[in-house]
Every structure is written in structure tokens, then in C-alpha cells.
N, C-alpha and C positions, 0 to 999 in steps of 0.2 A: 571492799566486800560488797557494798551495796552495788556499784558497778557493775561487778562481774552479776551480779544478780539480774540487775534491768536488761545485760549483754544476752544472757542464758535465756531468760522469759521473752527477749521480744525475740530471738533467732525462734524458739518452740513457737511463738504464735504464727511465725512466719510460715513456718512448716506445718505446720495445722490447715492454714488458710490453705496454702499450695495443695495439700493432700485430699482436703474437703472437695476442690473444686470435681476430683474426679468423680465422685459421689453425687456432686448434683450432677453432674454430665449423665451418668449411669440413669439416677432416677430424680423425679420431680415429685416422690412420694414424701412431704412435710415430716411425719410420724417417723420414718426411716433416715432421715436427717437431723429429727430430735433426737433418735435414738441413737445413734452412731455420736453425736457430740455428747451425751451425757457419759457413753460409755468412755470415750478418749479424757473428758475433763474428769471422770474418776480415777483415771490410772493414773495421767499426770499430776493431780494432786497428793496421790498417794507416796509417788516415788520422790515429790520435791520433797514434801511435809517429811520423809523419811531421810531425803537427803540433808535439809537446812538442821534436826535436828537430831543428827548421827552423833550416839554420845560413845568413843575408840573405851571407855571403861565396860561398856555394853557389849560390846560387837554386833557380828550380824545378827536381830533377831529372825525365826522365822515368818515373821511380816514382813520383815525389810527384804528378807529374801524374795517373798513373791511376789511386791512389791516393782522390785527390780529387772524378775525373769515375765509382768508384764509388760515391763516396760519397755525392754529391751525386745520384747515379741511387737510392740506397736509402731516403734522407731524403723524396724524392719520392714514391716508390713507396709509403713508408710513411705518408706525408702525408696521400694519398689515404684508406688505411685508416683512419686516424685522425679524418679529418674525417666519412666515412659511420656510423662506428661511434659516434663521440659524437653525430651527429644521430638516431641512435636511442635512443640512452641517455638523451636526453631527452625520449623519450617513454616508457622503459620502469621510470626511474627513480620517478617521480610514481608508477608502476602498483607498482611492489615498493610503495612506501613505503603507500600505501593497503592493499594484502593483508597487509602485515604487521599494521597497527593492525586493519582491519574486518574482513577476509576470512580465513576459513578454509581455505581453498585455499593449494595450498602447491607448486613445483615449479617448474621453468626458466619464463621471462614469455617470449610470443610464440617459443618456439625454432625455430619451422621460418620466422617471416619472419626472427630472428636471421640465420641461416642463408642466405635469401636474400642479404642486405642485403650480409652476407660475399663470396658470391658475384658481387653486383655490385660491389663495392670492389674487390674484387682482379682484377676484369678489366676495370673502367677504371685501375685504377693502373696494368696490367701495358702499356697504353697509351703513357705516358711512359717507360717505365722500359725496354721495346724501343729506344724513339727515342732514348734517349739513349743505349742502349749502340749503337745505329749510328751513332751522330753522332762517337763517339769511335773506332769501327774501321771506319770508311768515308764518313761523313759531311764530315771535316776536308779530305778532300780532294777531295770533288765540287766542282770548279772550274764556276763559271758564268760565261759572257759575258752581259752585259747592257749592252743597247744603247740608246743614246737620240739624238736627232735635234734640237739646240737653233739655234734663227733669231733671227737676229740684224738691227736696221737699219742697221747701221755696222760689219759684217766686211766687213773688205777684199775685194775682189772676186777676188782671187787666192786667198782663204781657203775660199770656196765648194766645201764638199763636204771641207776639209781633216778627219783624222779625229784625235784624242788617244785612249790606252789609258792607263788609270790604275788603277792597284795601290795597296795601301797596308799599313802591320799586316803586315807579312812575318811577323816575332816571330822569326826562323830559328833560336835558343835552344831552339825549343817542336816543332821538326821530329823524326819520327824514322825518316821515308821518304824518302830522295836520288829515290829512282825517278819516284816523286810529284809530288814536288815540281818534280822535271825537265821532267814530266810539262807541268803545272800553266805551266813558266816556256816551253814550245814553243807550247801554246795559246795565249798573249800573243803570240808569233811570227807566227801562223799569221793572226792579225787584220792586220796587215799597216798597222798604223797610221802613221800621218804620224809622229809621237812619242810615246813612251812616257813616263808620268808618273808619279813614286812619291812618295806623302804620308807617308812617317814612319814609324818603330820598325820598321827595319830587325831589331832585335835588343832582347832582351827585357833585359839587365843589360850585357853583357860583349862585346868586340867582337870574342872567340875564339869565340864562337858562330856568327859569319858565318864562319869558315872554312874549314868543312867544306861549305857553300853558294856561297863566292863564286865556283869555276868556273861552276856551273851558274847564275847568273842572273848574269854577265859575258857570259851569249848571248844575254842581250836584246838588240835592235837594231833601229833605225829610222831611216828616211832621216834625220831631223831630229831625231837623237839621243835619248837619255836621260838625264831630270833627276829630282832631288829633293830634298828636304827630311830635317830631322831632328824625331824624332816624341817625346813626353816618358821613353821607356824607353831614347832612345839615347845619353840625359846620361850612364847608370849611376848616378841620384839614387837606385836601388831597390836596389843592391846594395852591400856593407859594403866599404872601400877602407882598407887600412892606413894611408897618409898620402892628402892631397891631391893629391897630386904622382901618384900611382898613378891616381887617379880622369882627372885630367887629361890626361894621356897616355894611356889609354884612348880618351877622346873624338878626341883628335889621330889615335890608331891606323886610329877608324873612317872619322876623315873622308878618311884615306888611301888605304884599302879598298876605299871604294867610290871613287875614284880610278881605282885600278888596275883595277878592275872596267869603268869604262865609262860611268859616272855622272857628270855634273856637279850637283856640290852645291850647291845658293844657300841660303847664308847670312846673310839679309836684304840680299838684293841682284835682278837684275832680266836679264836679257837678251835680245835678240831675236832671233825668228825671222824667214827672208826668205824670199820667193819672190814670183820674177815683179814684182821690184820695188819689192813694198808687205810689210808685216810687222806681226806681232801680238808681243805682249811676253808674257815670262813674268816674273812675281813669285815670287819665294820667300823665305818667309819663317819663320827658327826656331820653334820651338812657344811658343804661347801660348794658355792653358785658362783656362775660368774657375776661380774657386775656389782648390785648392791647388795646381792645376797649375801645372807651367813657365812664366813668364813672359819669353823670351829673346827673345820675335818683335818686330820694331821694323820697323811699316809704315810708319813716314816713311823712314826708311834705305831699307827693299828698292824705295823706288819713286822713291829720289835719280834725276833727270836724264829722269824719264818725262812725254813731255806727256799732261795733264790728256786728249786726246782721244783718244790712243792706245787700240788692242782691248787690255784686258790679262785674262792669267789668272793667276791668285792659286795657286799652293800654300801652303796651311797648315793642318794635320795633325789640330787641334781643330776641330771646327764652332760650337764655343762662340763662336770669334772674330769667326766670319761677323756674328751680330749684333752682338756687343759692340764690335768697333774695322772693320768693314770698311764694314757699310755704311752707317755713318754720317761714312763718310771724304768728304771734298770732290771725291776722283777715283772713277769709278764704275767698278768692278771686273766685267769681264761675265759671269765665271766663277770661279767658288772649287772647289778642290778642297781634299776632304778624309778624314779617318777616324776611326782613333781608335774607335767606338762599337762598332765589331766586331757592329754588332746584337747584339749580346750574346751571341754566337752560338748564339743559341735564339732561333727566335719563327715566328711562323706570316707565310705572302709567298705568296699569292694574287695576280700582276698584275690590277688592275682589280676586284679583290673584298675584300681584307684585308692589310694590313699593319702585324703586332702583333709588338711585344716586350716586356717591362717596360725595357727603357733607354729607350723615350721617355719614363718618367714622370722620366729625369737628363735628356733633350736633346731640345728641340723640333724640331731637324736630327741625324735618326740614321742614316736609311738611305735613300738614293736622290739625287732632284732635288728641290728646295724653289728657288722666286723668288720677288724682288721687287721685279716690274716686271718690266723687262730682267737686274734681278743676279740669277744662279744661283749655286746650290751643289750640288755633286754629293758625296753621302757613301757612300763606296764602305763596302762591307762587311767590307773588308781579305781578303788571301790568308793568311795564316796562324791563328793562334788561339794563347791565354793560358791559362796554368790550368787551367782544362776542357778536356783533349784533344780535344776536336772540338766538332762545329757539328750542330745541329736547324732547320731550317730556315730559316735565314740563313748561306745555304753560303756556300764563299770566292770573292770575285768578281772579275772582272777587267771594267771600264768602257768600254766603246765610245763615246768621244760623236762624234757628227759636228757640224760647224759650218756651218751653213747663212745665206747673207745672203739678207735679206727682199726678193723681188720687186719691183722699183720699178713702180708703178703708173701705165698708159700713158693 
């Protein structure tokens, strides 16, 4: 332990030193170098002092959160510098090493492109290092509608034009604006959808963290109710439980919770919807991820007594599952909802020009609509956010899809 500690602190000093150097390159202003290291040696204190005593009974507080989302802003920032400064170093390093042995000449190598090169480091780094500090105090809660329009050959003809909003990733542990959030749960309102639909992790460990939220999104409401699911953070597998028996009745807690809230929970189970005679099924199904995630979701159960021809849509909270158990299920599911990937809450969303994150390089379904064939998946980008206090361009989203049945052809 002590080890990995000296490993960690002397790589950070290393990188400080490296990062600093562009700073004096830029300016020989003392007071702008005092300033600049007092700021770096208060974040870094902040995030170790937060890291060496992270108690998993606690979880994230919101200090450890902002904590974190500086740190992570300075790391980058200093990244930048880092990488401009060593692609010069290797050009300038060969140039010392030859004037030292051949050349008589003697004094700073290239200092005024040095000095450039400084210049352009630190104002593309200062690039990210804005965006993330907006992502964390204004970013987190720029809610977006995003809508989409899916046609179908076999929606019941009563279904025509029916509309689903789906949410996902509340996280309401990671909240630290009622107002916002408020905000945020009137917008979903204000769509006016046939159903509202929620994919998973309501709550990031503890189901005391939904209770300073449960009025304010118990005002969800839609003709045809409000459903969901439970998502891998709402087990409390992430947080430290004295006995079992604690852990367990936490989950019993939440699935009450949302209860009383207004929520119908499917718990690998199925129900239907009617109108005007004909009706589409929902599926819902516990979390199941690939890898080391949750494995509680049991698609044979959630779709006991469903005929094979039935419209069904799927909740389930991983998109991992979409390939691995749905669609190579016998019954063909015409919709999946899901989350979970948070986009990472970083990454560039261009419609119709770019949509990057580094989470697609974990999941080939992360953020939007993916099919195949007729089977969709829609991956919402969740309303809430984890760990990183906020969101860069993969704001928090609320889903519009309409269901549209395909023209019969005269």
C-alpha cells in the first residue's frame, strides 16, 4: 500500500514539474507562478485527501464529487501541456545533445518557438479544461428532449402516433439542485407522452438518497402510467452493508419507494397496455450486463404468458443485453430501452455530423438508436450523472419516441 502510494505521488510530481515548465516558458511573472502552484497543490490535495480516505459505507460525497470533476479538469489540462511540450523536446533534445559534443555555441535551443509551442499548449488545453468546468456547474443540468420517429409493420393500429418518454441514470445520490432537477422532472411533463419509461439506477448506493427527490419525480405522470426497472447501482453491490440483512432491506426499501412514488416496477415480468381495443406489451426486466455486471434479469420469466406475435418493448437498463440475450431470443422484441453508458458524460453529439465518446470503445450500443432489422434499441443518455459532477457534451436526456405503423400499400 505504502508503495503504490510513493509510485502515485512521485509519477504526480513528475507531471507537475513537466507541466509547470510551460508556465515559466509563457511568463517570468513570480506572483503568476505562485499562483498557478497554489491552485494545482489545492486540487491535488483535495482529490488524494479524498481518495486515501474514501470510506465504500459513505459513498460519493458531494465534495468527493467536485473534488474529483477538478481533478480530472487539471489532469487534462495538464495532458495537453504535456504532450505539445514533449513533441518538442524531441526535437530539441537531439539539438542539445549534438551542441554539447560538436558545437560551441551555447544558450537556451529555439527559445522563442519554445515559447510559442507554450502558447499554443495552453490555449488549446484551456479548451477542455473550460468545458469541463461548465459541464460540472451548468452542464449536468442542461436537459435535452431528443426525439425520434420509429415505424413499424405490425404496431397495432390503435398504436399509430402513440408516443413513450424514457429517462434513465437518475443516480439522485449525485444531485445537489432540487430546483433542477425539478426543473428537469416538468420538462418530461410538458412532452405530454402516452407513457413514461424509466431504465434503471434510480440511486447511486442507498435508497436514502431518493428521499430528498421522491416528491419531486412522484409528479411524473401519463395517461398510461409510469414504469421501470432496476439498474446495477440500485442492488447497493457498491456500497459496504454491516450484515446482509441491511443490504436486503435496503433494496425491499427502494422497491417500496418507488411504489409510493407512482412507479410500477417490473421485476422480470411483463404487462399490458390497451387502447381502443388492441395493446402492446411492456417487458421489464432486472439488470443484466456483460462482464462483471448484475446478472438478475431473467428474459424467459419477464415474458412468461406473452404471445410470440405480441408488439413488445423491452426495458432493460444494460445495452450489453440487447445483443447478448435479446436478440437472439425466439420472440422478436421491437423495442429495447436502455442506459447505463451515461455517454460517458463527455463526448462530442453533432446530429447527422459526429457522435464520439471514448465509451463506445466498452459498448457498440451507447448513445441513441441502433437496429436490427425491425429490433431497436434506444440508449438514452440518462438524467442524472456519476462521479464527474457534470456532463460535456452528452447532456442529460429525456427520449421522445413516437411509434408509428407502416402504410399498407394500396
Amino acid at each position: 500500500m505504502l508503495l503504490r502510494w510513493v509510485f502515485i505521488l512521485s509519477i504526480t510530481a513528475l507531471i507537475q514539474w513537466y507541466a509547470f515548465q510551460a508556465i515559466k516558458t509563457l511568463t517570468s511573472n513570480k506572483s503568476l507562478h505562485i499562483i498557478y502552484g497554489v491552485v494545482v497543490l489545492v486540487i491535488l490535495l483535495l482529490f488524494y485527501w479524498q481518495a486515501f480516505f474514501y470510506d465504500r459505507a459513505k459513498g460519493f460525497s458531494h465534495f468527493m464529487s467536485y473534488s474529483l470533476g477538478l481533478f480530472f479538469s487539471l489532469f487534462l489540462f495538464q495532458s495537453f501541456l504535456i504532450i505539445f511540450l514533449f513533441l518538442e523536446d524531441i526535437i530539441r533534445v537531439p539539438h542539445a545533445i549534438y551542441r554539447y559534443f560538436v558545437s560551441e555555441s551555447t544558450g537556451q535551443i529555439f527559445p522563442e518557438r519554445r515559447k510559442f509551442i507554450s502558447q499554443i499548449a495552453i490555449g488549446l488545453a484551456a479548451i477542455p479544461f473550460s468545458a469541463l468546468l461548465y459541464g460540472m456547474f451548468k452542464g449536468k443540468y442542461n436537459y435535452k428532449v431528443l426525439k425520434y420517429e420509429l415505424t413499424f409493420d405490425d404496431l397495432p393500429k390503435a398504436f399509430d402516433g402513440f408516443t413513450l418518454a424514457q429517462i434513465s441514470d437518475i443516480h439522485s445520490g449525485s444531485f445537489d439542485n432540487p430546483k433542477k432537477v425539478a426543473y428537469g422532472v416538468d420538462l418530461i411533463n410538458q412532452q405530454k407522452a402516452d407513457v413514461i419509461l424509466f431504465t434503471g439506477d434510480i440511486v447511486n448506493n442507498k435508497t436514502e438518497e431518493l428521499l430528498p427527490y421522491s416528491t419531486i419525480f412522484s409528479k411524473l405522470s401519463a395517461p398510461h402510467g409510469v414504469y421501470s426497472v432496476l439498474g446495477n447501482h440500485d442492488y447497493g453491490d457498491y456500497a459496504y452493508w454491516e450484515t446482509e440483512a441491511d443490504k436486503v432491506q435496503n433494496l425491499e426499501n427502494l422497491k417500496q419507494l418507488q411504489k409510493e412514488m407512482g412507479f410500477r416496477l417490473l421485476l422480470n415480468e411483463n404487462c399490458s397496455i390497451e387502447q381502443d381495443g388492441e395493446n402492446i406489451v411492456l417487458v421489464g426486466v432486472e439488470n443484466w450486463g456483460k462482464g462483471r455486471f448484475k446478472k438478475a434479469g431473467d428474459l424467459e420469466k419477464a415474458v412468461n404468458g406473452v404471445s410470440p406475435d405480441a408488439f413488445k418493448i423491452l426495458l432493460s437498463h444494460d445495452p450489453s443485453h440487447w445483443e447478448a440475450q435479446v436478440l437472439p431470443h425466439p420472440y422478436p422484441f421491437h423495442l429495447t430501452l436502455s442506459g447505463h453508458t451515461h455517454g460517458m458524460q463527455f463526448g462530442i453529439d453533432i446530429p447527422g455530423i459526429i457522435k464520439w465518446s471514448p465509451v463506445k470503445w466498452r459498448y457498440k450500443q451507447w448513445a441513441g438508436i441502433y437496429n436490427k432489422g425491425q429490433q431497436y434499441i434506444n440508449v438514452n443518455r440518462g438524467f442524472g450523472y456519476l462521479a464527474y459532477p457534470g456532463r460535456v457534451g452528452m447532456w442529460p436526456e429525456i427520449s421522445l419516441i413516437t411509434l408509428k405503423r407502416k402504410p399498407v400499400a394500396v
